[in-house]
N, C-alpha and C positions, 0 to 999 in steps of 0.2 A: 922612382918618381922624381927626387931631387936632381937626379945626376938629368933628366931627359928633358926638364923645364929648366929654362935659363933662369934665374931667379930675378933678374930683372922685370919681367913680365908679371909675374906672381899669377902664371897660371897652374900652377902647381896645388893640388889637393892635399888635406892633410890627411892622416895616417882616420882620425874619425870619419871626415867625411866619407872617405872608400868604403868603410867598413858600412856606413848607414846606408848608402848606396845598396851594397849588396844585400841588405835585408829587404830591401823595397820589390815586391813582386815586379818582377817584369825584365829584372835587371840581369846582362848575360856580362861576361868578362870570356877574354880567352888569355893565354900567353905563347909568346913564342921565345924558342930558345936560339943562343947563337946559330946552333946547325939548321937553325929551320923547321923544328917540330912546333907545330902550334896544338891549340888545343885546351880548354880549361882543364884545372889540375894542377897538380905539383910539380913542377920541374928543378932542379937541383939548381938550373945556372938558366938566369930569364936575363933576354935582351930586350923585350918590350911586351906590349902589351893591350888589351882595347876593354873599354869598359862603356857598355850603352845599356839604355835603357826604353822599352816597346812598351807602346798599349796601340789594342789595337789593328790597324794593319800600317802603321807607320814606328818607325826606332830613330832615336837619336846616340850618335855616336858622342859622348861625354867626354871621354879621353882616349888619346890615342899617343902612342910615344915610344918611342925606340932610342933607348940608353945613346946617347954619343957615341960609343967606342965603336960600335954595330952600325951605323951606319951606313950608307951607299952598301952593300950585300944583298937587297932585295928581299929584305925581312919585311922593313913596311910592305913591299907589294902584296909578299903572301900574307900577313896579318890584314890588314884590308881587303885582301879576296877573300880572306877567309869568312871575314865580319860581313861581308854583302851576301855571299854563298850562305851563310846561318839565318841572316833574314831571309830570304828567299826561300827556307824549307821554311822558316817557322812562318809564310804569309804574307812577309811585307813588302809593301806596296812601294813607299815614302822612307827615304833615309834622310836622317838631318843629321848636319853639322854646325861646329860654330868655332870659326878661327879667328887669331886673331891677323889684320891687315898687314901683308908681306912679309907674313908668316912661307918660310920657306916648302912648307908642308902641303903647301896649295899645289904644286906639280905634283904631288904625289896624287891628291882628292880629283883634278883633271884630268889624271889619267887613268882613272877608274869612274869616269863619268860625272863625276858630281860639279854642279856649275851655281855657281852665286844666284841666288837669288833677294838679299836683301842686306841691308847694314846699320849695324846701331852705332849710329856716329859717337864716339867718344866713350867705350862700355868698359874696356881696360884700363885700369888703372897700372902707371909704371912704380917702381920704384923710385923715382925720381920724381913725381908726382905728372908725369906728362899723362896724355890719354890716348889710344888708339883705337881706329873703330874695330867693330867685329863683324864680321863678313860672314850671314850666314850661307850653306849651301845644301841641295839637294841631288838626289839621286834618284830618280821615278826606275823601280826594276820591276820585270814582269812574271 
Protein backbone atom coordinates (compact mmCIF):
# COMPACT_ATOMS: atom_id res chain seq x y z
CA UNK A 1 0.00 0.00 0.00
CA UNK A 2 2.64 2.49 0.95
CA UNK A 3 5.00 1.93 -1.86
CA UNK A 4 1.69 2.10 -4.68
CA UNK A 5 0.20 5.56 -3.06
CA UNK A 6 2.34 8.50 -3.58
CA UNK A 7 2.10 9.84 -0.15
CA UNK A 8 1.45 13.17 -1.29
CA UNK A 9 -2.02 12.38 -2.19
CA UNK A 10 -2.83 10.64 1.07
CA UNK A 11 -4.90 8.06 -0.69
CA UNK A 12 -3.38 5.56 0.90
CA UNK A 13 -5.41 3.26 3.70
CA UNK A 14 -4.19 2.29 6.85
CA UNK A 15 -3.16 -1.17 7.90
CA UNK A 16 -7.08 -0.78 10.26
CA UNK A 17 -8.94 0.48 7.89
CA UNK A 18 -8.28 -2.71 5.40
CA UNK A 19 -8.58 -4.99 7.97
CA UNK A 20 -12.42 -3.41 8.81
CA UNK A 21 -13.15 -3.35 5.41
CA UNK A 22 -12.77 -7.03 5.20
CA UNK A 23 -15.03 -7.89 7.83
CA UNK A 24 -17.77 -5.98 6.26
CA UNK A 25 -20.10 -8.43 4.32
CA UNK A 26 -19.94 -7.97 0.89
CA UNK A 27 -16.29 -7.10 0.60
CA UNK A 28 -14.08 -9.30 -2.12
CA UNK A 29 -10.04 -8.53 -2.39
CA UNK A 30 -7.97 -10.42 -4.94
CA UNK A 31 -4.02 -10.28 -5.36
CA UNK A 32 -1.78 -10.49 -8.02
CA UNK A 33 1.67 -11.51 -8.17
CA UNK A 34 4.65 -10.29 -10.31
CA UNK A 35 4.16 -13.48 -12.75
CA UNK A 36 0.60 -12.74 -13.16
CA UNK A 37 -1.23 -15.17 -10.78
CA UNK A 38 -4.22 -13.45 -9.43
CA UNK A 39 -6.64 -14.52 -7.24
CA UNK A 40 -7.51 -14.19 -3.31
CA UNK A 41 -5.22 -15.85 -1.02
CA UNK A 42 -1.62 -16.03 0.04
CA UNK A 43 0.90 -15.31 -2.18
CA UNK A 44 4.49 -15.24 -1.12
CA UNK A 45 5.57 -12.10 -3.42
CA UNK A 46 2.34 -9.52 -4.25
CA UNK A 47 2.68 -6.80 -6.91
CA UNK A 48 -0.90 -5.34 -6.42
CA UNK A 49 -3.87 -5.71 -5.68
CA UNK A 50 -7.95 -4.85 -5.57
CA UNK A 51 -10.26 -4.50 -2.72
CA UNK A 52 -14.11 -3.65 -3.40
CA UNK A 53 -16.89 -3.79 -1.83
CA UNK A 54 -21.01 -5.03 -3.40
CA UNK A 55 -24.56 -4.93 -2.13
CA UNK A 56 -26.77 -5.75 -4.35
CA UNK A 57 -26.35 -5.93 -8.14
CA UNK A 58 -23.77 -3.01 -8.22
CA UNK A 59 -19.75 -3.05 -6.49
CA UNK A 60 -17.58 -0.30 -5.91
CA UNK A 61 -13.98 -0.79 -6.50
CA UNK A 62 -12.28 0.90 -3.23
CA UNK A 63 -8.69 0.28 -3.99
CA UNK A 64 -6.82 -0.63 -6.73
CA UNK A 65 -2.81 -0.52 -6.91
CA UNK A 66 0.07 -1.95 -8.29
CA UNK A 67 3.53 -1.53 -6.35
CA UNK A 68 5.76 0.82 -8.67
CA UNK A 69 8.33 -1.63 -9.39
CA UNK A 70 5.60 -3.81 -11.49
CA UNK A 71 4.40 -1.55 -13.38
CA UNK A 72 3.69 -1.10 -17.37
CA UNK A 73 3.70 -5.50 -17.35
CA UNK A 74 0.04 -5.79 -17.71
CA UNK A 75 -0.62 -6.81 -14.24
CA UNK A 76 -3.17 -3.87 -13.86
CA UNK A 77 -4.96 -5.16 -16.97
CA UNK A 78 -5.38 -8.57 -15.75
CA UNK A 79 -6.15 -7.56 -11.94
CA UNK A 80 -8.97 -5.31 -13.37
CA UNK A 81 -10.18 -8.17 -15.71
CA UNK A 82 -10.20 -9.97 -13.24
CA UNK A 83 -12.16 -7.67 -10.71
CA UNK A 84 -15.06 -6.99 -13.52
CA UNK A 85 -15.03 -10.88 -14.58
CA UNK A 86 -15.77 -11.57 -10.49
CA UNK A 87 -18.59 -9.14 -10.54
CA UNK A 88 -20.06 -10.47 -13.46
CA UNK A 89 -20.47 -14.14 -11.89
CA UNK A 90 -21.42 -12.74 -8.65
CA UNK A 91 -24.45 -10.46 -10.62
CA UNK A 92 -23.39 -7.19 -11.08
CA UNK A 93 -24.81 -4.94 -12.97
CA UNK A 94 -23.04 -1.28 -11.91
CA UNK A 95 -19.27 -0.87 -11.15
CA UNK A 96 -17.96 2.31 -9.36
CA UNK A 97 -14.95 3.99 -9.12
CA UNK A 98 -13.60 6.99 -7.52
CA UNK A 99 -10.14 8.65 -8.59
CA UNK A 100 -8.47 11.09 -8.00
CA UNK A 101 -8.29 13.93 -11.18
CA UNK A 102 -5.12 13.03 -13.63
CA UNK A 103 -4.60 10.33 -11.80
CA UNK A 104 -2.62 8.48 -14.39
CA UNK A 105 -4.80 5.23 -13.73
CA UNK A 106 -7.70 6.70 -15.72
CA UNK A 107 -6.10 4.90 -19.23
CA UNK A 108 -6.12 2.00 -17.37
CA UNK A 109 -10.26 2.29 -16.14
CA UNK A 110 -10.85 3.67 -20.16
CA UNK A 111 -9.69 0.83 -21.36
CA UNK A 112 -11.78 -1.58 -19.66
CA UNK A 113 -14.83 0.62 -20.30
CA UNK A 114 -15.39 2.59 -17.40
CA UNK A 115 -16.26 6.33 -18.28
CA UNK A 116 -16.67 9.45 -15.77
CA UNK A 117 -19.75 10.14 -14.84
CA UNK A 118 -19.49 12.74 -11.98
CA UNK A 119 -16.98 14.93 -9.70
CA UNK A 120 -16.71 16.07 -6.23
CA UNK A 121 -14.90 19.21 -6.81
CA UNK A 122 -12.17 19.66 -4.20
CA UNK A 123 -12.64 15.88 -2.12
CA UNK A 124 -8.70 15.19 -1.95
CA UNK A 125 -7.00 16.65 0.32
CA UNK A 126 -2.79 17.01 -0.57
CA UNK A 127 -0.26 17.07 1.66
CA UNK A 128 0.48 20.35 0.96
CA UNK A 129 -2.83 21.39 1.78
CA UNK A 130 -4.06 21.80 -2.07
CA UNK A 131 -7.38 20.09 -3.07
CA UNK A 132 -8.10 17.86 -6.09
CA UNK A 133 -11.31 16.78 -7.45
CA UNK A 134 -12.43 13.23 -7.57
CA UNK A 135 -13.65 11.98 -10.60
CA UNK A 136 -16.24 9.44 -10.13
CA UNK A 137 -16.65 6.57 -12.87
CA UNK A 138 -18.84 3.66 -14.05
CA UNK A 139 -18.82 0.52 -15.82
CA UNK A 140 -22.65 -0.86 -16.81
CA UNK A 141 -21.61 -4.86 -17.64
CA UNK A 142 -24.06 -7.43 -18.73
Amino acid sequence: MAQAFPPEFGEAWNRRQVSDALLLAGTHYALITPGGIVGPGPHDDVAGFSLSRGLFDEEELLLFAIAPSWRRRGLGHALLALFIDDCRQRGKKRLFLEMRRNNSAGILYAAHGFRPIGIRPRYYRMSNGDRVDAITQELVID
